[in-house]
Structure formats: C-alpha cells, structure tokens
PDB file of N, H, CA, C and O in Angstrom:
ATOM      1  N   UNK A   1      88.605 116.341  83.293  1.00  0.00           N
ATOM      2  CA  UNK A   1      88.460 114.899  83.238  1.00  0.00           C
ATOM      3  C   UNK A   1      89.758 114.238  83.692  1.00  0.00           C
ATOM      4  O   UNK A   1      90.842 114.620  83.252  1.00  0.00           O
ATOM      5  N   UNK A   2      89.614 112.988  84.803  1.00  0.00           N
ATOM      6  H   UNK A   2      88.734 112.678  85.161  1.00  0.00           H
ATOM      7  CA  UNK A   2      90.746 111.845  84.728  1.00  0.00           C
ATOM      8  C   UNK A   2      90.550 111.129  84.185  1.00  0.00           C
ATOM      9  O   UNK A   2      89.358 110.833  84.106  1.00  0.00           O
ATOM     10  N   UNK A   3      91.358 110.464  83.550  1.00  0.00           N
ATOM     11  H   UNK A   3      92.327 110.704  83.614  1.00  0.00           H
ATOM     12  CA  UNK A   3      91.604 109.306  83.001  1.00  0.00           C
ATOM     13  C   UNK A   3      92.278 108.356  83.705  1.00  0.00           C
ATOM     14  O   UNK A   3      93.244 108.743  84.363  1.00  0.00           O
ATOM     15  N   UNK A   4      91.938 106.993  83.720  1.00  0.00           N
ATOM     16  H   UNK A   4      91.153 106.680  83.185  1.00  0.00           H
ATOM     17  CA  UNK A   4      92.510 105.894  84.625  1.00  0.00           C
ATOM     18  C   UNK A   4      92.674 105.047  83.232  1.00  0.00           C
ATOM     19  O   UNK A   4      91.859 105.135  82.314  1.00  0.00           O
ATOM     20  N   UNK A   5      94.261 103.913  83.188  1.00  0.00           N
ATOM     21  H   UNK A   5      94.923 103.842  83.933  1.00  0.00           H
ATOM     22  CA  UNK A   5      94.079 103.113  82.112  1.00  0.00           C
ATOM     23  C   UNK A   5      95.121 102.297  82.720  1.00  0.00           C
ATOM     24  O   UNK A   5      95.990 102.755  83.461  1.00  0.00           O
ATOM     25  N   UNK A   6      95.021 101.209  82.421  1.00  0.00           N
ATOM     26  H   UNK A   6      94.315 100.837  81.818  1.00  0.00           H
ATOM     27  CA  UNK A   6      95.684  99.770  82.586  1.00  0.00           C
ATOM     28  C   UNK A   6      96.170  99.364  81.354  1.00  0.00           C
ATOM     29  O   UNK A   6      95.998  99.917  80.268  1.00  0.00           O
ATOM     30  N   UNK A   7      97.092  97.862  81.729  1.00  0.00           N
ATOM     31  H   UNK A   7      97.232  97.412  82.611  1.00  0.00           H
ATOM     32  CA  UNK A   7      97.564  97.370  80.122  1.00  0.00           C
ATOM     33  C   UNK A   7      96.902  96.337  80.193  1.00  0.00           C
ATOM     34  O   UNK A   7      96.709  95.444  81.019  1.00  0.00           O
ATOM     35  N   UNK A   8      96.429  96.717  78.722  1.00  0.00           N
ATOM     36  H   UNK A   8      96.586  97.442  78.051  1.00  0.00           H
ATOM     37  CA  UNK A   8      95.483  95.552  78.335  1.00  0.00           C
ATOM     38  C   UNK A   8      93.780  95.972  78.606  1.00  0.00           C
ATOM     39  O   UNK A   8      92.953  95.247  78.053  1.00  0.00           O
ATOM     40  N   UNK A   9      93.383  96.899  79.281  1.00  0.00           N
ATOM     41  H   UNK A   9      94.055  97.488  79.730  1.00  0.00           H
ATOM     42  CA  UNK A   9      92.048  97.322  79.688  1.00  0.00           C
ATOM     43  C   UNK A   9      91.834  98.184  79.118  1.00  0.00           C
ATOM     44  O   UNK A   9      92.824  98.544  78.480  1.00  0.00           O
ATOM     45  N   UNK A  10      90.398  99.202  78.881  1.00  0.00           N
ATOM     46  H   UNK A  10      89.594  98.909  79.399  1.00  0.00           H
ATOM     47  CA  UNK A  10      89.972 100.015  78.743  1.00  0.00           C
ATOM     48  C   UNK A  10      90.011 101.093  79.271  1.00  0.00           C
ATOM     49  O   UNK A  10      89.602 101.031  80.431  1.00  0.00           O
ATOM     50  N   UNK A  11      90.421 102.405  78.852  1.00  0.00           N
ATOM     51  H   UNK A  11      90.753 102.455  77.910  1.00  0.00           H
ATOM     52  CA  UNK A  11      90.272 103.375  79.730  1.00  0.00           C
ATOM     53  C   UNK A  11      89.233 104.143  80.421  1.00  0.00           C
ATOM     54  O   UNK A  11      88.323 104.635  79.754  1.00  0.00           O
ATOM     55  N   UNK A  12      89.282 104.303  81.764  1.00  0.00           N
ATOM     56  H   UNK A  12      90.021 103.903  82.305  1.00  0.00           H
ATOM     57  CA  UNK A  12      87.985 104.786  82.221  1.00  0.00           C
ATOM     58  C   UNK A  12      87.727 106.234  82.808  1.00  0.00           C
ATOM     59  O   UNK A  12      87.869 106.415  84.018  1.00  0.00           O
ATOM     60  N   UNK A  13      87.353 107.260  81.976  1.00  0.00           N
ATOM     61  H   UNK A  13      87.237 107.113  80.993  1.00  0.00           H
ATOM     62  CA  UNK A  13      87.359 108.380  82.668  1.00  0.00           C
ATOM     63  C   UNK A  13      86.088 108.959  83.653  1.00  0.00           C
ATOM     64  O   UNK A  13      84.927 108.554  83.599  1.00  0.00           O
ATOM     65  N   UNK A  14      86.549 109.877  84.446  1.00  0.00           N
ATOM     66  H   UNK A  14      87.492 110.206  84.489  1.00  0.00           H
ATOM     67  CA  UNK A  14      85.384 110.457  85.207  1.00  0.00           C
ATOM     68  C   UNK A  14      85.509 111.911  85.026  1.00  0.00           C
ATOM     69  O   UNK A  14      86.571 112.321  84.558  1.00  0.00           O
ATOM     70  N   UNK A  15      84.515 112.814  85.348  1.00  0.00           N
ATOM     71  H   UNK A  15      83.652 112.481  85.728  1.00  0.00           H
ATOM     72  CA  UNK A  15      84.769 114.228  85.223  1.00  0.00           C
ATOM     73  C   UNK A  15      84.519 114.397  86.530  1.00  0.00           C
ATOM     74  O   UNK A  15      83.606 114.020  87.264  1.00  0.00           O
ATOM     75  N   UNK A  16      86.002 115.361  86.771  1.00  0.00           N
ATOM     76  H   UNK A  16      86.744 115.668  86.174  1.00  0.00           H
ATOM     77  CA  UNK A  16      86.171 116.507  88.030  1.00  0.00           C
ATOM     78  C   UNK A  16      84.883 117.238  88.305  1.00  0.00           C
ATOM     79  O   UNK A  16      84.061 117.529  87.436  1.00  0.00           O
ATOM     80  N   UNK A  17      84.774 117.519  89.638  1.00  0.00           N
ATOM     81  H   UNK A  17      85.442 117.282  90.344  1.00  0.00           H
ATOM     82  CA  UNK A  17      83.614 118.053  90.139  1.00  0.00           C
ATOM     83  C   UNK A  17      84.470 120.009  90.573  1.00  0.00           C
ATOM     84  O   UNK A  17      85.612 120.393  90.825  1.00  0.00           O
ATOM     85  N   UNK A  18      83.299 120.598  90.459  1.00  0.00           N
ATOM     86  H   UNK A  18      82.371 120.286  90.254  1.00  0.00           H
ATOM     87  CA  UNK A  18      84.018 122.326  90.534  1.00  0.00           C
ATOM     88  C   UNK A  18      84.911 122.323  91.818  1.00  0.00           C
ATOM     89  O   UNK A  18      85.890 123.045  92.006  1.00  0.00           O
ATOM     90  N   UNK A  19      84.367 121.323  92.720  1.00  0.00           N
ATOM     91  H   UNK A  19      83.572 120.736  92.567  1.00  0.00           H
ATOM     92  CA  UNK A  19      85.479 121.224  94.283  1.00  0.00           C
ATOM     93  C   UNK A  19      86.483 120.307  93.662  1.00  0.00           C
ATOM     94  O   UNK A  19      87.431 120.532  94.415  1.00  0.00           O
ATOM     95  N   UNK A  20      86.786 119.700  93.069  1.00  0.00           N
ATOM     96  H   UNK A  20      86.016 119.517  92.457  1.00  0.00           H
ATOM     97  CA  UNK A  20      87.822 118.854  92.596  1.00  0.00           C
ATOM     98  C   UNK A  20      87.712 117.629  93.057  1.00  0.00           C
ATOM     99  O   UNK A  20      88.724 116.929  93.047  1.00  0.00           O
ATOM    100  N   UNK A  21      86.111 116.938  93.710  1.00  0.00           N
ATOM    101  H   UNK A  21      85.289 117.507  93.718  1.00  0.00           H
ATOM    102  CA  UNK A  21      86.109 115.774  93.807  1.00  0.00           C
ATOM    103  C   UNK A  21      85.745 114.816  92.462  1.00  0.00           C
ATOM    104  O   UNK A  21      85.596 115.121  91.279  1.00  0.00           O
ATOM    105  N   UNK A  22      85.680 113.736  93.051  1.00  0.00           N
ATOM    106  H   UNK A  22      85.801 113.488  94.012  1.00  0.00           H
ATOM    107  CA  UNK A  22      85.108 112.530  91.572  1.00  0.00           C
ATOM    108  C   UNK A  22      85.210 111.187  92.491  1.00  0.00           C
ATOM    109  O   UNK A  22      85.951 111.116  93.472  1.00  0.00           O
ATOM    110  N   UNK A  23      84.441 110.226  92.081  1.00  0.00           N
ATOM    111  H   UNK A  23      83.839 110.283  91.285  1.00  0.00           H
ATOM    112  CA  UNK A  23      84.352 109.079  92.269  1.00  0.00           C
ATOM    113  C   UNK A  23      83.839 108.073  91.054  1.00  0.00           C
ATOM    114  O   UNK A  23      83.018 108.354  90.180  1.00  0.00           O
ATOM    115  N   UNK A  24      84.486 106.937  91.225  1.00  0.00           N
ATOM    116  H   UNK A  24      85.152 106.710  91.935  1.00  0.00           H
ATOM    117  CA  UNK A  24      84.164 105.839  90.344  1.00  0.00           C
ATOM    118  C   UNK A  24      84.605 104.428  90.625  1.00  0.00           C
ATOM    119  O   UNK A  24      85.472 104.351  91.495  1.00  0.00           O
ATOM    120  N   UNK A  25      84.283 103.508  90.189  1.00  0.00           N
ATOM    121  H   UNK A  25      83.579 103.571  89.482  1.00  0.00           H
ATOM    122  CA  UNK A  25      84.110 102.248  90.485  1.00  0.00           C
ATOM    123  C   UNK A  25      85.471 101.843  89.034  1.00  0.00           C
ATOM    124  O   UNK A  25      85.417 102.107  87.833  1.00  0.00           O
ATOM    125  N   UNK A  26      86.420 101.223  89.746  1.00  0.00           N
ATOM    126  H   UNK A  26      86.464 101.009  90.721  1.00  0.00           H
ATOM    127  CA  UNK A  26      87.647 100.640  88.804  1.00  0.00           C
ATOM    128  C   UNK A  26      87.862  98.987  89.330  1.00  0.00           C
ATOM    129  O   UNK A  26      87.748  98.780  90.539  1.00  0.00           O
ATOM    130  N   UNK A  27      88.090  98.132  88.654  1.00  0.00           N
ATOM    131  H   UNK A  27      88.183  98.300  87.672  1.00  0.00           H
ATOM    132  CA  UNK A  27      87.974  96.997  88.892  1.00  0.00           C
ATOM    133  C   UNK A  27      89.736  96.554  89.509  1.00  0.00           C
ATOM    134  O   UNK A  27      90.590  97.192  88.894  1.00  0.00           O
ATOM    135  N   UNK A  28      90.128  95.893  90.249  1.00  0.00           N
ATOM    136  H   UNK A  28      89.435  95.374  90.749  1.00  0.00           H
ATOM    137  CA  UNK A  28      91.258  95.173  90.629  1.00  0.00           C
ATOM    138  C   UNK A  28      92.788  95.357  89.635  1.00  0.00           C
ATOM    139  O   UNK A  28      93.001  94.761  88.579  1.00  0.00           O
ATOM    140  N   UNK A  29      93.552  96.160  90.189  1.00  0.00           N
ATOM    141  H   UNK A  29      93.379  96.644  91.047  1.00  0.00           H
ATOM    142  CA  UNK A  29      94.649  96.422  89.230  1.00  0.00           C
ATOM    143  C   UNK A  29      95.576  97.616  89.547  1.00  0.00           C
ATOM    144  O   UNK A  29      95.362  98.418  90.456  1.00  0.00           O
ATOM    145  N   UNK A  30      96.463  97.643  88.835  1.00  0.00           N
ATOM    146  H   UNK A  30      96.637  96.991  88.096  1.00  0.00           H
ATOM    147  CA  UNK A  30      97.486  98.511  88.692  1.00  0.00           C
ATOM    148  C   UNK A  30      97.113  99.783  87.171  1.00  0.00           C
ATOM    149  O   UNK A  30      97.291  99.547  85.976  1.00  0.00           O
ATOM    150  N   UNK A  31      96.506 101.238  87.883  1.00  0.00           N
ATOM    151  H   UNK A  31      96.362 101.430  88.853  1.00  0.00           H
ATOM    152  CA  UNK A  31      96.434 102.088  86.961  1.00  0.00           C
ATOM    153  C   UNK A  31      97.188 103.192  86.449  1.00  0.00           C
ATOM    154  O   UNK A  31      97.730 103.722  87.420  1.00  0.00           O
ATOM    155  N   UNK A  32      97.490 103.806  85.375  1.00  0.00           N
ATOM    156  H   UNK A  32      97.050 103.376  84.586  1.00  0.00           H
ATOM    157  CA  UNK A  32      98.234 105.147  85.247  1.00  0.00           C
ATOM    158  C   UNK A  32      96.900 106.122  84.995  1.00  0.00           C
ATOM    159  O   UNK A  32      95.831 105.855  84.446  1.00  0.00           O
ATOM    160  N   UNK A  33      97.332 107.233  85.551  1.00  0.00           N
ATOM    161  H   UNK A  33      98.200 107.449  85.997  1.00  0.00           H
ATOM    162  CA  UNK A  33      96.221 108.353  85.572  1.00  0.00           C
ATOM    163  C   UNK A  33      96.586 109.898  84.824  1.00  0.00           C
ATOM    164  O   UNK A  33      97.636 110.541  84.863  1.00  0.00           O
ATOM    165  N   UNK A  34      95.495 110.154  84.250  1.00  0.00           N
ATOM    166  H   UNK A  34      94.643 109.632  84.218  1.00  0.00           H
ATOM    167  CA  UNK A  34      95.926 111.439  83.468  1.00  0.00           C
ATOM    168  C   UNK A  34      95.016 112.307  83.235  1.00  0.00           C
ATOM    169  O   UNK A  34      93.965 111.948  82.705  1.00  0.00           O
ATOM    170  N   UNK A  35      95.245 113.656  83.592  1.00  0.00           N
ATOM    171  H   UNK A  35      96.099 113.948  84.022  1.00  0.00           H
ATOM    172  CA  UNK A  35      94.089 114.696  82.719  1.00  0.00           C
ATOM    173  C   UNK A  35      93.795 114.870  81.809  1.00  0.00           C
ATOM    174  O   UNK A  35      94.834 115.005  81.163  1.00  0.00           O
ATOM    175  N   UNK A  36      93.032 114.977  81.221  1.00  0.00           N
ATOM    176  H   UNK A  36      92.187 114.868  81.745  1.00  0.00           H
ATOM    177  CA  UNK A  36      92.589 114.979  80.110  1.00  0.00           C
ATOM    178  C   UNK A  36      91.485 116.634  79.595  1.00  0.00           C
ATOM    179  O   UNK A  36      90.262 116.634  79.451  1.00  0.00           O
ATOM    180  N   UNK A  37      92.204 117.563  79.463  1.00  0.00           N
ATOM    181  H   UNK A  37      93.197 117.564  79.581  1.00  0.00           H
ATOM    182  CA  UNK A  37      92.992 118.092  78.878  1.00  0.00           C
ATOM    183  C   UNK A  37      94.044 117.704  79.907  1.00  0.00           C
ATOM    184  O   UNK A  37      93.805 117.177  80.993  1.00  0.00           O
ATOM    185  N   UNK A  38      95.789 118.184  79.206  1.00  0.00           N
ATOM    186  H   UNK A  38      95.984 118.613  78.324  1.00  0.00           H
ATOM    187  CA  UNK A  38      96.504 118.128  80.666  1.00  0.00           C
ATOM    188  C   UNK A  38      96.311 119.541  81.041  1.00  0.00           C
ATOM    189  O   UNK A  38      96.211 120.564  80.362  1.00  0.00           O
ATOM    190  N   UNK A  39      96.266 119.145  83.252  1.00  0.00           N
ATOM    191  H   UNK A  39      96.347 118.314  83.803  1.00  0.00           H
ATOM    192  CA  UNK A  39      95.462 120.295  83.389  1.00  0.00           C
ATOM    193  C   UNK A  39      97.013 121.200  83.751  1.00  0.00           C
ATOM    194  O   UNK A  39      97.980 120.670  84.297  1.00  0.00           O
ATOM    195  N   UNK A  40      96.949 122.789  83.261  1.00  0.00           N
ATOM    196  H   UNK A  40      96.163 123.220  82.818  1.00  0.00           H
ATOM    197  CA  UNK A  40      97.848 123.760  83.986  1.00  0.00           C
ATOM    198  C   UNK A  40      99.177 123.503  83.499  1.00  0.00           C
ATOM    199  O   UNK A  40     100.185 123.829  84.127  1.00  0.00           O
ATOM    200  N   UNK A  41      99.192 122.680  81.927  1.00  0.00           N
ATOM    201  H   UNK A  41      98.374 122.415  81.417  1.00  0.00           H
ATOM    202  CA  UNK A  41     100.568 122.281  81.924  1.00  0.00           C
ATOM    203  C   UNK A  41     101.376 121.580  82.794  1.00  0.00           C
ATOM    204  O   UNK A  41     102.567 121.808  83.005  1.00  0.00           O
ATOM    205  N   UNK A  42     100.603 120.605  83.360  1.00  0.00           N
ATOM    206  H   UNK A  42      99.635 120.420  83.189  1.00  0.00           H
ATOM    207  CA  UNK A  42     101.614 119.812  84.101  1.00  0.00           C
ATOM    208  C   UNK A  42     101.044 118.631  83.874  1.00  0.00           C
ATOM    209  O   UNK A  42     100.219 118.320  83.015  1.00  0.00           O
ATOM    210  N   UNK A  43     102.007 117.414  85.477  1.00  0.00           N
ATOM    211  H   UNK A  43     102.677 117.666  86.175  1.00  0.00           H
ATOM    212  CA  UNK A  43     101.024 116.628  84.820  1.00  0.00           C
ATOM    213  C   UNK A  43     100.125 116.200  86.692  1.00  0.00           C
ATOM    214  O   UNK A  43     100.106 116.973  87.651  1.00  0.00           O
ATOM    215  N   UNK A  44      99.504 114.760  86.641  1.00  0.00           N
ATOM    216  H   UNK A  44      99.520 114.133  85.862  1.00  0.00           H
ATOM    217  CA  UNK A  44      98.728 114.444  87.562  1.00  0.00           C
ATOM    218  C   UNK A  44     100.066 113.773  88.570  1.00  0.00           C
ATOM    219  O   UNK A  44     100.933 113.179  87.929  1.00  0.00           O
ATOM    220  N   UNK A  45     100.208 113.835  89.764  1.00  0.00           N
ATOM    221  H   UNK A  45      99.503 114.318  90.285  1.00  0.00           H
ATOM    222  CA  UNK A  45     100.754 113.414  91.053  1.00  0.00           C
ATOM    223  C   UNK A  45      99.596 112.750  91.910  1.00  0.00           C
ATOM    224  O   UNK A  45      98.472 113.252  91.925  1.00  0.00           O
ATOM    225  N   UNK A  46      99.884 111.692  92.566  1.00  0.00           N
ATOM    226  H   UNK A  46     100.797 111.284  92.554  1.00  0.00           H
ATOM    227  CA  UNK A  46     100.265 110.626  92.045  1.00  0.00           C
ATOM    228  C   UNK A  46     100.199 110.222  90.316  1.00  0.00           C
ATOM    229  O   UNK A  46      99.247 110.642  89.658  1.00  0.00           O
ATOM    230  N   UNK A  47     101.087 109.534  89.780  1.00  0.00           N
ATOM    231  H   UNK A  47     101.860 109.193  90.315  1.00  0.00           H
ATOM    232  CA  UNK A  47     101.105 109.335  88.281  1.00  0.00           C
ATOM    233  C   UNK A  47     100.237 107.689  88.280  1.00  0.00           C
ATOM    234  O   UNK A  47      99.840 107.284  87.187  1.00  0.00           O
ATOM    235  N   UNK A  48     100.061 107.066  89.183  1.00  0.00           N
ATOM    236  H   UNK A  48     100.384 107.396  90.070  1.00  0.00           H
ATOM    237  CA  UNK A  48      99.363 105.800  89.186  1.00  0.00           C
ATOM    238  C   UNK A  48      98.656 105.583  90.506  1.00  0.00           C
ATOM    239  O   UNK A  48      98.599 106.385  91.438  1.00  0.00           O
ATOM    240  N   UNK A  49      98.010 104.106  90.426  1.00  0.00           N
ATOM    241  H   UNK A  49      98.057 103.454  89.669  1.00  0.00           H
ATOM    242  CA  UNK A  49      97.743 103.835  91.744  1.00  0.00           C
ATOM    243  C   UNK A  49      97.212 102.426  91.721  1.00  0.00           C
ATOM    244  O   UNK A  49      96.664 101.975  90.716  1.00  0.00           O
ATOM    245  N   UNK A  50      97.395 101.630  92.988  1.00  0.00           N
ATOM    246  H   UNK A  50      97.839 101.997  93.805  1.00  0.00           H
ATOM    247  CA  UNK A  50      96.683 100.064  92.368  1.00  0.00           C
ATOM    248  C   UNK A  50      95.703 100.028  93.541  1.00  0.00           C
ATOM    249  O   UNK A  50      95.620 100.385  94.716  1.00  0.00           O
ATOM    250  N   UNK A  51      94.780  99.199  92.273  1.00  0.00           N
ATOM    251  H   UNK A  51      94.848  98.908  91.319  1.00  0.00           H
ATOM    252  CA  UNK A  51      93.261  98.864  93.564  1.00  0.00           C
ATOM    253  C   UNK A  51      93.144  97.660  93.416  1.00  0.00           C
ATOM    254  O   UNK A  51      92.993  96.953  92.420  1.00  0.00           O
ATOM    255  N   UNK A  52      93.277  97.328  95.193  1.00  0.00           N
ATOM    256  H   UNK A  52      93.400  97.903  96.003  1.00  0.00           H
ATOM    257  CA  UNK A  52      93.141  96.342  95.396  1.00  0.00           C
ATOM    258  C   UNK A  52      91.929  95.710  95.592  1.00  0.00           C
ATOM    259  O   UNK A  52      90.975  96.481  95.697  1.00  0.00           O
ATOM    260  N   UNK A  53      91.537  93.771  95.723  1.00  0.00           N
ATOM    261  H   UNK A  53      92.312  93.145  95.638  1.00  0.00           H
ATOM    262  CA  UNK A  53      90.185  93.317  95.265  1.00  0.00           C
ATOM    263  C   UNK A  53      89.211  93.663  95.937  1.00  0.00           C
ATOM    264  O   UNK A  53      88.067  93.401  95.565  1.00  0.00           O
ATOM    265  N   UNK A  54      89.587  94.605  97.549  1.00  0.00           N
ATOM    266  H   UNK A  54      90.516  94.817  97.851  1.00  0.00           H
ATOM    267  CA  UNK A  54      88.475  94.519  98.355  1.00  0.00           C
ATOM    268  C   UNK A  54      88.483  95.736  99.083  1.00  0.00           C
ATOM    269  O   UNK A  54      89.606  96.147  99.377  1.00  0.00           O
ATOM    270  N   UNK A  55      87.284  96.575  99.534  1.00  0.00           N
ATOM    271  H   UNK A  55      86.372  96.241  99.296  1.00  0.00           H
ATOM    272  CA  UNK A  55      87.668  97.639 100.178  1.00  0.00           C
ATOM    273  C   UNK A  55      87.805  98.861  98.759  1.00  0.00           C
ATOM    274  O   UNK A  55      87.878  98.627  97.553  1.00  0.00           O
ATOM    275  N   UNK A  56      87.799 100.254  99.540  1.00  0.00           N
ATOM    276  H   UNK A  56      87.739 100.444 100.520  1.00  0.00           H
ATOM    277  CA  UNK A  56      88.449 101.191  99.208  1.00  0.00           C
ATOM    278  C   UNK A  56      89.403 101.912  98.789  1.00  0.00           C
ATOM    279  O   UNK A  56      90.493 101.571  99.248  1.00  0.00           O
ATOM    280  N   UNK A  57      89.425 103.162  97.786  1.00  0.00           N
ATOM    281  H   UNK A  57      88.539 103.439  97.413  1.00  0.00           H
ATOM    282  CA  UNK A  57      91.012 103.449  97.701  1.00  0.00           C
ATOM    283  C   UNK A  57      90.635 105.347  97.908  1.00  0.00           C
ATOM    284  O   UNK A  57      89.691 105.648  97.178  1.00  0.00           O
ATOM    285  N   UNK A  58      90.899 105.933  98.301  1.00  0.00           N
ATOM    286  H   UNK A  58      91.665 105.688  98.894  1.00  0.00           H
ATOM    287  CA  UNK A  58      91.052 107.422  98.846  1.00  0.00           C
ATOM    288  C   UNK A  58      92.595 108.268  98.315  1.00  0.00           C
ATOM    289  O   UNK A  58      93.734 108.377  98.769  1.00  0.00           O
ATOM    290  N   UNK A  59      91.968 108.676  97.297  1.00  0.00           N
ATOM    291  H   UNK A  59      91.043 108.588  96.928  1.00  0.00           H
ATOM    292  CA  UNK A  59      93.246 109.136  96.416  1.00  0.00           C
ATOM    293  C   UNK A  59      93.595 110.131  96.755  1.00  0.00           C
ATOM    294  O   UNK A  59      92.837 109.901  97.698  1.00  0.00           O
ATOM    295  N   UNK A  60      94.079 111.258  97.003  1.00  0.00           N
ATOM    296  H   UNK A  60      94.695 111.444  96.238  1.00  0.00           H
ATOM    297  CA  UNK A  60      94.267 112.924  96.682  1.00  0.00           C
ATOM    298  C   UNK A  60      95.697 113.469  95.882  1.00  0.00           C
ATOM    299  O   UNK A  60      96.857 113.490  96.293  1.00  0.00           O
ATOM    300  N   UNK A  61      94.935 114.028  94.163  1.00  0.00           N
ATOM    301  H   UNK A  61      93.993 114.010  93.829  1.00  0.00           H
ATOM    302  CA  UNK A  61      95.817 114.403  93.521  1.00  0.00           C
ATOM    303  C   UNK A  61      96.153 115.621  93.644  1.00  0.00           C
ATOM    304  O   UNK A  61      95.476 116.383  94.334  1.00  0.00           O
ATOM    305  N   UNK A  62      97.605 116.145  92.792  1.00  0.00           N
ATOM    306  H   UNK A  62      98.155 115.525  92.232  1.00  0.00           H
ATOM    307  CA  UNK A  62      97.365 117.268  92.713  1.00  0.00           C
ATOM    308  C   UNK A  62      98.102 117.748  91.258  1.00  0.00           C
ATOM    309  O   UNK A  62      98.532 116.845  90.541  1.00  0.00           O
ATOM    310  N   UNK A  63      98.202 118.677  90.965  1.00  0.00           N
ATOM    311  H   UNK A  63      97.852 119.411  91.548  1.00  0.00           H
ATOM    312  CA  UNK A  63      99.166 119.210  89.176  1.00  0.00           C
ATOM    313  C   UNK A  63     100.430 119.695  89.259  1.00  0.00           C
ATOM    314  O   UNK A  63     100.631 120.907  89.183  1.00  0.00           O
ATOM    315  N   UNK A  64     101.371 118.858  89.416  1.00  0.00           N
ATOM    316  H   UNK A  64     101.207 117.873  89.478  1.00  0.00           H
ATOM    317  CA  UNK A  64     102.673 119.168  89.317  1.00  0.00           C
ATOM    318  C   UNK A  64     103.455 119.867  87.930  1.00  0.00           C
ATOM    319  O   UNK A  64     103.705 119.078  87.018  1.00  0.00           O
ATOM    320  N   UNK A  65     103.737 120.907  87.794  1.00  0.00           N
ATOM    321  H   UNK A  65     103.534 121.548  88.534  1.00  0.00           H
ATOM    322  CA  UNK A  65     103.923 121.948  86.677  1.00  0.00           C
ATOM    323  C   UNK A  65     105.022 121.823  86.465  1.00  0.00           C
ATOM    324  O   UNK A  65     105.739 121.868  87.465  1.00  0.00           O
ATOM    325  N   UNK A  66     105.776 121.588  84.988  1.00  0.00           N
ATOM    326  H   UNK A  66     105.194 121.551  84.176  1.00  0.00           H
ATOM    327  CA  UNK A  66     106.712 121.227  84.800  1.00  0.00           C
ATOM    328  C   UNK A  66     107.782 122.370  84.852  1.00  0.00           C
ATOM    329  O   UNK A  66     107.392 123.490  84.520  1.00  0.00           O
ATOM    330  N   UNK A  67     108.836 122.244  85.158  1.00  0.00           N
ATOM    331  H   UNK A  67     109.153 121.335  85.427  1.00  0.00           H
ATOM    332  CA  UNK A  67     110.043 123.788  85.694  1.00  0.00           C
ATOM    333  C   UNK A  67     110.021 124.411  83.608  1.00  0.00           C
ATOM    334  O   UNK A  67     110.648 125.410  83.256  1.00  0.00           O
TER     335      UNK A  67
END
C-alpha cells in the first residue's frame, strides 16, 4: 500500500499492483507519500509530490534502503 497525505486532508491510500503499478484520483495539492508497511526497510523516493488543478501526474517510485 501507498499512502498519500496532505496538511489538513485525509489520507488516501491505494494498493500496489504485483507489477508495481497503482492509480488514483488525488485532488489539487502538495502530498507526502509512504508505504505502508514500510516497504524493504526503507523509505518511498520521491518522498512527495504536488498535483496540480489540471491534467495529469506520472509518478515513478522507488525504495531507497537506509545505509
């Protein structure tokens, strides 16, 4: 699972697909993102992302493992 959360909003998760895709609908804003478990002991790269009011956003994460 990701987790997407804003300040002041609700958090909105989606579940990972076995290829590691996902899609979802997030409303206008600035988000922080997280696995949920964290995955591999690390954490999510990009750590945020902002969506803007119109159009698309095409993310690609990956699990940065802590040294």
């Amino acid at each position: 699972m990701l987790i997407f959360s804003r300040q002041g909003g609700s958090e909105v998760s989606v579940r990972v697909a076995g290829d590691g895709s996902f899609a979802l609908h997030l409303e206008p804003g600035e988000y922080s993102i997280a696995a949920a478990p964290p995955a591999f002991g690390g954490t999510v790269e990009p750590a945020s992302i902002r969506v803007p009011e119109a159009g698309s956003v095409y993310l690609r994460l990956h699990i940065a493992r802590s040294p």
